[in-house]
N, C-alpha and C positions, 0 to 999 in steps of 0.2 A: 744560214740556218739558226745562227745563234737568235735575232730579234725573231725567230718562232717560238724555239723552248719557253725564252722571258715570257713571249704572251703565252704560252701556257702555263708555265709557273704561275704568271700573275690570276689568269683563270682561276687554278684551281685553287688557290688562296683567297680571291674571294667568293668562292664557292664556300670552304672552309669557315671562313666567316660567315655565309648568309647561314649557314649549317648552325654556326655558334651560338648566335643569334636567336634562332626557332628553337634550340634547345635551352636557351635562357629566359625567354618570354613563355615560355612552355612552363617550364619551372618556377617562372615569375607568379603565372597566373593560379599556381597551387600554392602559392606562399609560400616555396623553398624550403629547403630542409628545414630549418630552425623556426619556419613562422607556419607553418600548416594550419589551418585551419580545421579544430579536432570538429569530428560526427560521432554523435553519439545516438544509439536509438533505443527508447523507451518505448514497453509494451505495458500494458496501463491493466490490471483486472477489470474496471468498466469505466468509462467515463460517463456512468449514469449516478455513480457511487457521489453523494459530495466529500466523503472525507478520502478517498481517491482524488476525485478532482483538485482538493486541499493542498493535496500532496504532491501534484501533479506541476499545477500553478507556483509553487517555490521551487520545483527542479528547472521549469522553464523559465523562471523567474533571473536563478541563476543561470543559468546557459547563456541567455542572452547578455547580462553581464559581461559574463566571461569571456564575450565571443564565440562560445560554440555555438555550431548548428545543432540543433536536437530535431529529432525526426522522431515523432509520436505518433502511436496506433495504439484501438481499443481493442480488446480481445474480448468483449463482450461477453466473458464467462465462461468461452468456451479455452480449455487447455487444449485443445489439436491446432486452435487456431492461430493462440500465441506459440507453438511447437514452429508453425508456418511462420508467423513473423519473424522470429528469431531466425532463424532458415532464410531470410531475405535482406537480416539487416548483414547476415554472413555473406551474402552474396554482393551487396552493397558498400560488402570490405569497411564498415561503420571500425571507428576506433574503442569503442566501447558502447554494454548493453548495460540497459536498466533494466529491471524485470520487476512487475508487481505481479508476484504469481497466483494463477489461478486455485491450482491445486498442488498440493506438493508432491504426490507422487506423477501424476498424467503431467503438469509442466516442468518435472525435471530433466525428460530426455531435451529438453531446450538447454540448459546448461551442460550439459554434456555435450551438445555442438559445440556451443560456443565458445569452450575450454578447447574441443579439440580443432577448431580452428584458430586459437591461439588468441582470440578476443577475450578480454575480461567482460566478466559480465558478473554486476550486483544486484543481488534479488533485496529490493524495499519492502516495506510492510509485512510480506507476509515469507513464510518458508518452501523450501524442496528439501526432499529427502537428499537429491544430489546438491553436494556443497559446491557453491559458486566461488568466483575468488574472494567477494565476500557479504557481511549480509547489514542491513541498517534498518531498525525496526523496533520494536520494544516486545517486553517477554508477555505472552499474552497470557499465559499461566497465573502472571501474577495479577492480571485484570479480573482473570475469573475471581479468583481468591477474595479480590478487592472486593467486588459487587456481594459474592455474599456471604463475603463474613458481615456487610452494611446488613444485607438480608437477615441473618443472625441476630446483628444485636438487636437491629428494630422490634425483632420478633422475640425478643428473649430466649432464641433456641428453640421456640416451638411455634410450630404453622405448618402449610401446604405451601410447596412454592412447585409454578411452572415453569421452565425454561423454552426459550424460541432461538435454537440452534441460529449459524450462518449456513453459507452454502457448506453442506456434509463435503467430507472431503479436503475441504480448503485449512490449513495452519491455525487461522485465528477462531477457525469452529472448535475445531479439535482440543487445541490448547484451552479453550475459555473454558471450555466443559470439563476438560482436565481437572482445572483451577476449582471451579466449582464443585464439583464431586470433592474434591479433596477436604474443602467443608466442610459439607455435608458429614460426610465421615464422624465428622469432629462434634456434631451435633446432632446424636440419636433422637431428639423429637423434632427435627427438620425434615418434614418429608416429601421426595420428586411427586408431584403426583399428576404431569404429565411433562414429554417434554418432544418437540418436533420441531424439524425447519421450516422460517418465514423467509428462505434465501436472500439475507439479506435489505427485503423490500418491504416498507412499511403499510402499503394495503396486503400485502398479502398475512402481515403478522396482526393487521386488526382483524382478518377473517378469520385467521387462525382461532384468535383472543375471543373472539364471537361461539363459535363451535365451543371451549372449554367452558366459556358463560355460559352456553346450554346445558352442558353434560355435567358442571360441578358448581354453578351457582355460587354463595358464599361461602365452599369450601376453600375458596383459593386466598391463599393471604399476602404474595408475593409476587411478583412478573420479576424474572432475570431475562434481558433480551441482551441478544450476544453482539449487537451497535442500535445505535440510539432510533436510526431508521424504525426497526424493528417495535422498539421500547417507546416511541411516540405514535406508531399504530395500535401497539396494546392497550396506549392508556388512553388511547381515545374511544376503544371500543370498552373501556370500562367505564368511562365517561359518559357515555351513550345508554348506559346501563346503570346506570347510578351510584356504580361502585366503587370511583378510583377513592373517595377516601377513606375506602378499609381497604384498600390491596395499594402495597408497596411497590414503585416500580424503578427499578434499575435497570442502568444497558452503558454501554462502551462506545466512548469515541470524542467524547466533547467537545461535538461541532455544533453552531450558533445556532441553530434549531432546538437543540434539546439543552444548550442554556438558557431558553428563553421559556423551556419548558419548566426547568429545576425553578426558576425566578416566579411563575407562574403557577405553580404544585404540581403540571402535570406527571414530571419525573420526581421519584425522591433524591435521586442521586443520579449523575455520568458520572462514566470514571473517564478524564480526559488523558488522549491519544495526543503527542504530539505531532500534526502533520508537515508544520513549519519545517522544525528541525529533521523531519524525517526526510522531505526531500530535499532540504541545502544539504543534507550531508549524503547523501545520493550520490547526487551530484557531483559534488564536492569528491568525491570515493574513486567516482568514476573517471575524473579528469587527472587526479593523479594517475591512479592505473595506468591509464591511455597512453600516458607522459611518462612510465614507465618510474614515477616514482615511490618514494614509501607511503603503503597508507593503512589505515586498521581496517585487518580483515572481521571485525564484528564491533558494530557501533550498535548499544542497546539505551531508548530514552526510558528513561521510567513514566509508569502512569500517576495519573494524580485523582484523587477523590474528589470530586465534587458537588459538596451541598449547598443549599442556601448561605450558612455560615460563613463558606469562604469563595461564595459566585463572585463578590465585586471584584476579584482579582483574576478571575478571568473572563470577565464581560471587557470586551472593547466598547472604548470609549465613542 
């Protein structure tokens, strides 16, 4: 009996082994405890946006870098939708979320998953009312301000000025209006004298810019548009009209179209967004998270004003 036992012993030893084995190459092929291969997934507000896209392009930029996977989807505007993806990247057990939220109240039950499934998740660009673990973006309050207080001085305090919201609803509408109203305030012969959303998109804010040329002709002394989209439809329908060079126009975001526009007098002024630094440090946010290390829960870039005077330093070469 005994040369039976042996061959079973010896069996189940290397049973034991082949067992060892498949639980090692198993292991191997996820990169082991210490080498894992982080996922992260980014829900983008449009990828029709270019300073989105901007933004987009230096998150993936670094990812790949870095070695992580980034798995990207467009929420196309809608907040139920990005609700859904977030809802997928949780299911997908993703090691961290990016969020460019749609809207800050309708996209924050998405961070509220994603907290209570134990995911970090950083909202870029724009805000929710529910706090994420944390946020990278710049204060858009102080954009509005920027644009027009420029509006102010061009005007010496007195004029007609229009404004062409973002999408209603959304952080960088809300705040840039903020900013602006707070101006105003400050400048009793400044006066609203209309103001409505081009959502974002530059035919729709030259149709707009069309309709207040009908209704108010040479009353209007100023276009604020709340990103440069907006604010290079405007002044092309004032263009078209003969009027961009008596109305001033300012807008946000200073992406290479509407530096080519300031360079060219369409714009009087962007005020530039950085989108570079917006999403390396995203990113960047998120991978510590992930890794379960320290990192700043509110990264704010500042904007910048830009005119003719100081374009050559933000024109690439």
């Amino acid at each position: 009996m005994k040369p039976i036992r042996t061959l079973l012993s010896s069996s189940a030893l290397l049973i034991a082994l082949l067992l060892t084995g498949c639980n090692q190459s198993t292991s191997d092929e996820k990169g082991g405890a210490g080498s894992k291969k982080l996922v992260i997934g980014a829900t983008m507000l449009s990828m029709q946006n270019e300073f989105i896209v901007n933004v987009h392009d230096e998150i993936e930029k670094k990812a790949t870098a870095d070695g992580v996977e980034l798995i990207t989807v467009d929420a196309e505007h809608s907040p139920l939708k990005q609700v859904e993806q977030v809802e997928s990247f949780i299911a997908q057990k993703v090691d961290a979320i990016i969020m460019n939220p749609c809207e800050v109240e309708a996209s924050s039950p998405a961070v509220a998953k994603a907290l209570a499934a134990n995911i970090p998740i950083i909202n870029v660009n724009s805000e929710t009312s529910a706090k994420p673990s944390a946020f990278v973006g710049s204060d858009d309050v102080e954009s509005g301000r920027m644009a027009m207080k420029f509006i102010a001085d061009k005007l010496n305090g007195k004029g007609n000025v229009v404004m062409i919201h973002g999408y209603m609803g959304q952080a960088a509408q809300i705040k840039r209006e903020q900013g602006a109203r707070e101006v105003l305030k400050q400048y009793p012969g400044l006066k609203l004298l209309a103001h409505q959303t081009g959502e974002w998109d530059r035919a729709k804010a030259m149709s707009l810019t069309e309709n207040w040329i009908q209704s108010y002709g040479s009353q209007i002394n100023a276009v604020f548009a709340h990103n440069d989209e907006m604010g290079l439809g405007a002044a092309k329908a004032l263009t078209d009209a003969g009027m961009k060079d008596k109305v001033i126009v300012v807008s946000i975001d200073g992406i290479p179209d509407a530096l080519q526009g300031v360079k060219k007098g369409a714009l009087d002024a962007t005020i530039f967004q950085n989108a570079e630094q917006q999403g390396s440090k995203a990113i960047e946010t998120a991978i510590k998270a992930a890794k379960g290390e320290a990192y700043e829960k509110q990264t704010l870039i500042p904007f910048q004003l830009v005119t003719k005077a100081n374009l050559s330093s933000f024109l690439k070469p």
